[in-house]
N, C-alpha and C positions, 0 to 999 in steps of 0.2 A: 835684406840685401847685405852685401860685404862692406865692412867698412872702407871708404875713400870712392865718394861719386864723383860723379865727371857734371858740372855744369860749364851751359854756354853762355854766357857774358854779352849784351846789346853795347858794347862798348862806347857806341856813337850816342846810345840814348840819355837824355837828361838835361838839366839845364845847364851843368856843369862838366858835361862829357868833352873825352873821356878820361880829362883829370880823377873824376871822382872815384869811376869805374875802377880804373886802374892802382889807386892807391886804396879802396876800400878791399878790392881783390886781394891785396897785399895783408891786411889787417884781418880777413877773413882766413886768410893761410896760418896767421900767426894763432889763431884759437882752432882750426881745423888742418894741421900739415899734411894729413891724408889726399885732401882734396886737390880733385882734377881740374883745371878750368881752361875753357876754350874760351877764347876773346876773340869777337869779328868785329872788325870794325878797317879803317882807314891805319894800314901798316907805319905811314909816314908821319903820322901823329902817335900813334899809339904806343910805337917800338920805341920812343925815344926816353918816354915815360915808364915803360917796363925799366929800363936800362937804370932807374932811378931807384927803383925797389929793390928791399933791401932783401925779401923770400921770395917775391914771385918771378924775379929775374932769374932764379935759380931754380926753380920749381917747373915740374914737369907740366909747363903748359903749352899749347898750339894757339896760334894767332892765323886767324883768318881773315884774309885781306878783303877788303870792299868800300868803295869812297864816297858809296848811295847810304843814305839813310830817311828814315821817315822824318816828316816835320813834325813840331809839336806842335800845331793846328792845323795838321794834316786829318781831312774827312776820314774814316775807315773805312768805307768804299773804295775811297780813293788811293787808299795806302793798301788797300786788298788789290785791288786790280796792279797799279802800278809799282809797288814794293817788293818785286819778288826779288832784286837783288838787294837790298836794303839790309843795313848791320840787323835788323831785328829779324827780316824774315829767315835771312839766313841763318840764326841765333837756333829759332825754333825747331829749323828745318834738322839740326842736329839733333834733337831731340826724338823728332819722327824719323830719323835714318838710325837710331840706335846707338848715333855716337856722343851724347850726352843724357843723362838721368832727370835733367829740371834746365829751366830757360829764365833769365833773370834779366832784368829791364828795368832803367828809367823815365823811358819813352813815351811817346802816347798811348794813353791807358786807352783809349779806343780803339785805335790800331793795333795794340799787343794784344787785346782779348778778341778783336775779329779774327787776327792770324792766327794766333792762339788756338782759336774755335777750328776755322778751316784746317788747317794743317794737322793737328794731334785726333781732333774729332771729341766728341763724347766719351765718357766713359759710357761702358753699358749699363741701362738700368739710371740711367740721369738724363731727365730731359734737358736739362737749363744749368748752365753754371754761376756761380755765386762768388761773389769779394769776399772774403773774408780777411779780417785784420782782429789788432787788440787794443783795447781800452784799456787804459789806467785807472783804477779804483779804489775803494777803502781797501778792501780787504785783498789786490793783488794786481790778478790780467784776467779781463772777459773778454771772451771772443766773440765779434757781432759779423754775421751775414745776414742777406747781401749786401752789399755797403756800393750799389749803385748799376747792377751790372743788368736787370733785369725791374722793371718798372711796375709791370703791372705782375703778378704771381698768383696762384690759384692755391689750392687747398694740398694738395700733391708735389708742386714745388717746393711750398714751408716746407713738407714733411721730408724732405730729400735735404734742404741744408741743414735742417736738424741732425739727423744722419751725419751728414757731411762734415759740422762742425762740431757734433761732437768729439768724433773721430780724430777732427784736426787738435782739439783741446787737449786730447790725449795724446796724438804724439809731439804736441812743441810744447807743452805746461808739464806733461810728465803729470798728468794728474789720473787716478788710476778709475773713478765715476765721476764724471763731469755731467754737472746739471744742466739740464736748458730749459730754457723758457719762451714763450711765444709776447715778441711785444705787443701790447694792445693798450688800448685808450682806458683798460680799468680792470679788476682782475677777475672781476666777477664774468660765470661761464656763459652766458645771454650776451654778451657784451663782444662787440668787434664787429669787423665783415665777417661774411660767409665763407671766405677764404679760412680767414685765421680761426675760427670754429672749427671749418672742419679739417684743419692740419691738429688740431687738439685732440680731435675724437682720434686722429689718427696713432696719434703719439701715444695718447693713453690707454691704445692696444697694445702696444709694445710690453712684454715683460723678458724682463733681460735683467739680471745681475749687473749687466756692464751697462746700461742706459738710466736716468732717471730724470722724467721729465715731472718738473715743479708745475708747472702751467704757465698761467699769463701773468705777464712783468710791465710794469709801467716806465714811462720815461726817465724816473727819478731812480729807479733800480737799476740802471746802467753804470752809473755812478757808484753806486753804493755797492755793488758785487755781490748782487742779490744769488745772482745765476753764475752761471763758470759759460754757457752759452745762449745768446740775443738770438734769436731767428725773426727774421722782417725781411718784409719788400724790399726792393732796392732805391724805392720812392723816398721811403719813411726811414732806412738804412742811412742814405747818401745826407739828407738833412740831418740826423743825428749827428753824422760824421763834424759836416762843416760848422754846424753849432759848438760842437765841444773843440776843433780846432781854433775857432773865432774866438768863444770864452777863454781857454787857455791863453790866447794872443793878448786878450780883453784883463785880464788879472794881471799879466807878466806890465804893460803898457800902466795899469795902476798903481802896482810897486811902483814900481821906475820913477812915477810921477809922485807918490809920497814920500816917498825916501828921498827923496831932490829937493824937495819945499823948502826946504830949512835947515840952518847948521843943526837945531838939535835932534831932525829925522835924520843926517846921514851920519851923528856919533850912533843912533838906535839901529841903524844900519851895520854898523863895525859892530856893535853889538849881537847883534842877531845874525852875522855875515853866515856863520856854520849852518845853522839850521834853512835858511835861504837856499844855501847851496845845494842841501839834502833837498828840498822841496822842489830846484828846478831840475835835480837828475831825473828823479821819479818823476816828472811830469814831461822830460827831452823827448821830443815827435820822434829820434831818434832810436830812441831803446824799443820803440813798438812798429819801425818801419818793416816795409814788407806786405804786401798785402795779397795774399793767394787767390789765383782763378780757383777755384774747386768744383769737380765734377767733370775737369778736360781727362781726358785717355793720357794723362801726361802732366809733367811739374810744369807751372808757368806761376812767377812771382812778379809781382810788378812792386818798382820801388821810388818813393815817390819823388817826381821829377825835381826838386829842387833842395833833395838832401846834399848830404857833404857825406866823406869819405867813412866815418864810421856808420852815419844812416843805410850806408848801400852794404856795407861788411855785412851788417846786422842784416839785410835781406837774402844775403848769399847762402848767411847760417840758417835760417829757416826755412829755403830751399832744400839745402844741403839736410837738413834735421828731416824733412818731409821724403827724401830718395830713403837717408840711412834706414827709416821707421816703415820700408815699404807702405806709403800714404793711399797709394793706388789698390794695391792689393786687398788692404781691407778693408777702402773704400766697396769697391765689388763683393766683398765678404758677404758687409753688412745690405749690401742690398739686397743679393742674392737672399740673405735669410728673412729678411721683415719683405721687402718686395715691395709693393703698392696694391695692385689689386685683391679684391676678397679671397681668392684661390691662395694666394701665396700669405693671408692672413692666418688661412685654415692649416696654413702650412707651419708657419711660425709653431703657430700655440699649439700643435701637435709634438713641435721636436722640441719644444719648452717640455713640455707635459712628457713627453719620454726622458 
């Protein structure tokens, strides 16, 4: 697609709305001036904090007025049936009318991926949609889905966020083969459900230049940057998630607490201040927020509710990088070629083979 997409803005959504909204929108212009952005939210709040910004007061955006929004322990049933004027439904609703490219959010992650689902639909050729976000690692950014969004997954689902993330890997890492992996309890191939077995037999059909799957990755290769992408449930996704947020919490809360002990921990502190610094950028929840529906007919990013103003910037660019890189497009591509069933197997390793 052309450069400068148009996304829609949940203005109202987060725990800091829509201060956050509004000034990360503004930081998001300054690394992207191309960019379009529609804001729905409460004009009487929102306008007065545009007025404050120093690009996006001047930037060709449209503000869409609405004083409903979803709660953040609002059911998704409940924000499905009754949300239709709501800053987020309406957010989306641009997207499925053609007048925005991607739908961004800090709101309830249950509610953005029910509307989300209902309103844009599937893409074709994806039964289930999947989180995808990034981890921090030795060796860079891994990409893990589902990170929550789908519980129980079958053998055909793996094999669809495989697809899915790698794809993603490729266009927000800029990385030109990106490996995946199937998490599992050992790496040996007997070993796992019957699910993750046979999304492996699946994957290990695939012969593509532009695909390469390692096989199965352990818990501990998450960390380590064994893979460029994690493919899991959304059971065993969403615990990895909250463990490695809690550990990061769990480190940062020990510093704190050695460094403080004593005068001669906090000269070793003035000491070592530089390299601290570097350690808590690379580790800011911030540089990696963002976390994409994948497999909707459509951009939906969800960004997490209790960032600050560069956390949501950083989701608007991932958004925004997923319209630029047409995400959708060859999402469809690659289905259409690998496919799922035997038929469209036979089909693959045919137009490989020519």
């Amino acid at each position: 697609m052309v450069d400068g997409p148009t996304l829609a803005l949940d203005a109202m959504g987060g725990d800091h709305a829509p201060d956050i909204v509004v000034r990360g929108a503004d930081i998001a212009l300054e690394r992207l001036p191309d960019l379009k952005l529609i804001l729905v939210g409460d004009e009487s709040k929102v306008r007065p904090l545009i007025e404050k910004t120093k690009r996006l007061r001047n930037s060709d955006y449209t503000l869409v007025h609405t004083d409903k929004e979803v709660g953040a322990s609002e059911k998704p049933s409940v924000a499905l049936r009754s949300g239709r004027d709501s800053s987020m439904r309406i957010a989306i609703n641009q997207v499925a009318e053609g007048k925005a490219n991607g739908v961004v959010s800090a709101g309830n992650t249950g509610a953005l991926m029910a509307m989300s689902k209902f309103v844009l639909r599937m893409c074709p050729g994806i039964e289930r949609p999947a989180i995808a976000s990034f981890f921090p690692t030795k060796r860079g950014e891994t990409c893990m889905l589902d990170l929550g969004a789908n519980v129980d997954c079958d053998a055909e689902n793996l094999f669809q966020f495989a697809l899915m993330g790698e794809i993603f890997s490729r266009m927000v890492l800029g990385l030109n083969k990106p490996t995946v992996g199937l998490l599992n309890v050992g790496s040996e191939e007997q070993k796992g459900s019957e699910a993750v077995r046979g999304a492996a037999a699946k994957l290990r059909e695939i012969k593509s230049e532009n695909f390469e799957y390692i096989g199965f990755v352990e818990g501990d290769d998450i960390t380590a940057g064994t893979v460029d992408v994690i493919v899991t449930d959304g059971f065993s996704g969403n615990i990895a998630l909250k463990t490695a947020e809690g550990t990061s919490r769990m480190i940062t809360q020990f510093l704190r607490d050695a460094f403080s002990s004593s005068w001669s921990a906090r000269i070793g502190y003035l000491l070592c201040r530089g390299a601290l610094e570097q350690m808590r950028k690379r580790l800011d929840p911030r540089r990696y927020n963002g976390a994409v529906f994948l497999g909707l007919n459509g951009i939906s990013v969800k960004s997490h509710g209790g960032t600050d103003a560069l956390g949501f910037a950083n989701a608007v660019c991932v958004a925004a990088d997923m319209c630029r890189y047409d995400f959708l497009d060859k999402v469809k591509e690659e289905i259409a070629l690998y496919g799922s069933s035997e038929s469209a197997a036979l089909t693959r390793q045919t137009s490989v083979a020519s």
